[in-house]
N, C-alpha and C positions, 0 to 999 in steps of 0.2 A: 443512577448507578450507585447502589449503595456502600460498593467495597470496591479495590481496585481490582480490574478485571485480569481475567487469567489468560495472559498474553500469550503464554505458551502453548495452551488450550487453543487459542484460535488460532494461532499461528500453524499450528500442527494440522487443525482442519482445513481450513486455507483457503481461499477466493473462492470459489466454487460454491463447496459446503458451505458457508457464511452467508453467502449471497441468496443461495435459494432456503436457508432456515431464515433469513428474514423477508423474506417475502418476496424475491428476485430484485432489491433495490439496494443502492448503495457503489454501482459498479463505474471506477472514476471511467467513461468511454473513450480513452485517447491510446493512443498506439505507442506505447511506452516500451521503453528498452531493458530489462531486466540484468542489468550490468556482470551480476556473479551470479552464473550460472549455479541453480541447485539450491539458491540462498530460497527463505521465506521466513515472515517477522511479521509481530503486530503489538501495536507501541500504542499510546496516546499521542494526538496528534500536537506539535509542538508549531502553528504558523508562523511565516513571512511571508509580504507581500513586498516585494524589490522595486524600487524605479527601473526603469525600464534601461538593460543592458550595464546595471551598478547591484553587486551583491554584496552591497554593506552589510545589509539585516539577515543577509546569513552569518558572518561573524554574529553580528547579536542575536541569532537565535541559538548558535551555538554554544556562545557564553551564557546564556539563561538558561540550555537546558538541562531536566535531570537525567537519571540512568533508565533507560527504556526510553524515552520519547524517540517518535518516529517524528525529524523534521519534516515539513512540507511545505515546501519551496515554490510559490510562483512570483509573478510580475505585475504590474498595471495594464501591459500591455504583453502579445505574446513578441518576442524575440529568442530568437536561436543563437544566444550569447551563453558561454560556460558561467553558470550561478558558481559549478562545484567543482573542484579539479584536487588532486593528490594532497595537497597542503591541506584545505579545509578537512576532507575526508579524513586524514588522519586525527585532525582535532577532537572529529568529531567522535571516532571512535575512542580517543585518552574522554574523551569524556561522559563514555557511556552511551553515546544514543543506539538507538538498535536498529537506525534504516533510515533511508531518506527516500522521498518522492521529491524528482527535482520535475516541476513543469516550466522545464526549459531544458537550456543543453548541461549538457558535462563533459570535460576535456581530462588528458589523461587516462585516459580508459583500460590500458594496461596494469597501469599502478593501480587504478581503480580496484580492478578485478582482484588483484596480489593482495592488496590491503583488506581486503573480502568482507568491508562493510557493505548489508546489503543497502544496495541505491536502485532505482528506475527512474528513467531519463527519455526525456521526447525526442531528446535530439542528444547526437555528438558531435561537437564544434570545437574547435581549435581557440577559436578567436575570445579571448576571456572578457571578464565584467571590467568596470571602473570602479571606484570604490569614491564614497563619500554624501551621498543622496541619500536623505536619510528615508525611510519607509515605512510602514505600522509588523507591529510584534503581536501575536495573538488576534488575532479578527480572524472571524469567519471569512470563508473565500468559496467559490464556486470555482468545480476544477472536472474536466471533461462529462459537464451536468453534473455533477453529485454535490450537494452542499458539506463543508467539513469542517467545521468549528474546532475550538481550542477545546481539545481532551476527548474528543472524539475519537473512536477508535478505528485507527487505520491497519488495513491487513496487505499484503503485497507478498504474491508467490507467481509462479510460471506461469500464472493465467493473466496476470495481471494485478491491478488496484480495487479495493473496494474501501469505502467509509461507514462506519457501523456508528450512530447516534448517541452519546455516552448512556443515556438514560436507555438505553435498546438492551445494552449490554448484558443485563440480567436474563433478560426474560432471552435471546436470540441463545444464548449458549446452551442450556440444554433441548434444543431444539435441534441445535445443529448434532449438538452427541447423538439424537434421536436418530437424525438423519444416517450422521456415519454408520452409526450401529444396523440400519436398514442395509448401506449401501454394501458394508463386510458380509449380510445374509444374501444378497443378491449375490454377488460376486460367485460366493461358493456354490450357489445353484447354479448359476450361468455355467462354473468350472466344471460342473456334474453333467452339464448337455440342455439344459431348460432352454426356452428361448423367452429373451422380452416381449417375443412379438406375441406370446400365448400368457405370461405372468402378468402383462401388461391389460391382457382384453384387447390388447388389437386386430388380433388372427376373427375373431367375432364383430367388429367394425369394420375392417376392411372387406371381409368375403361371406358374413354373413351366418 
């Protein structure tokens, strides 16, 4: 990645586009909660890796991070223990971040939403963390199959998660404009009466 990437830019194309301009890879597969509704954001990824039901190391990845990072939140092990609830969330936003992936739970959900930092969450749990277990800061982690290193770029909209390879960066972004740009000329034909099933070649596959 030779420059920092244009967060807004992917953010605006968003899980989908991103995913199928890199090649259909990158999509975290777990069945995550989309907390505020509408939200979508794509940050460099800022890790923690928690002891299992203690979210020390999210305070420390909070306090380490810059303006844009998208924290990403897991565990050693899985537990459906709140990583993230009202307090944190608001830190996180005085301090700039621009999203969080928690793989784990989050508590507070209300306030969540009101606070309108975007977050995605596996679970929502009442029952919060302990605090004191110390854990690692920045390490690569494997998060519903997708590998997601420190500065990697992470994207999160209504579809879901994906992780974009920092070094991808360049080269996947005008690809995906490629794509958008196809997808706004489809669109207007489809609005005109076209059908996919003849733009596409398959009315000639299917019947010949």
């Amino acid at each position: 990645m030779s420059q920092p990437p244009d967060c807004a830019a992917f953010a605006r194309l968003g899980v989908a586009t991103v995913h199928e301009a890199a090649g259909r890879t990158g999509i975290v597969d777990l069945p995550l909660k989309q907390v505020v509704p509408g939200s979508r954001v794509a940050g460099p990824a800022r890790i923690a890796v928690c002891a299992v039901g203690d979210n020390t190391m999210v305070h420390a990845a909070i306090a380490h991070a810059s303006p844009g990072d998208v924290l990403v939140l897991t565990s050693t092990e899985s537990a459906a223990v709140a990583l993230v609830g009202e307090l944190l969330a608001t830190q996180a936003q005085t301090r700039g971040v621009a999203g969080i992936l928690v793989d784990g739970a989050v508590r507070d959900l209300d306030e969540l939403a009101a606070i309108g930092l975007p977050i995605w969450a596996l679970h929502v749990r009442a029952q919060g963390a302990t605090k004191g277990e110390v854990g690692q800061l920045d390490v690569p982690v494997v998060i519903g199959g997708t590998p997601i290193r420190p500065g990697d770029l992470v994207v999160m909209d209504c579809d879901g998660v994906m992780a974009l390879p920092g070094e991808r960066v360049d080269e996947v972004l005008p690809l995906a404009l490629e794509r958008e740009e196809r997808e706004r000329e489809l669109r207007a034909r489809y609005a005109a009466g076209e059908l996919s099933y003849d733009v596409n070649g398959l009315r000639e596959i299917v019947e010949g």
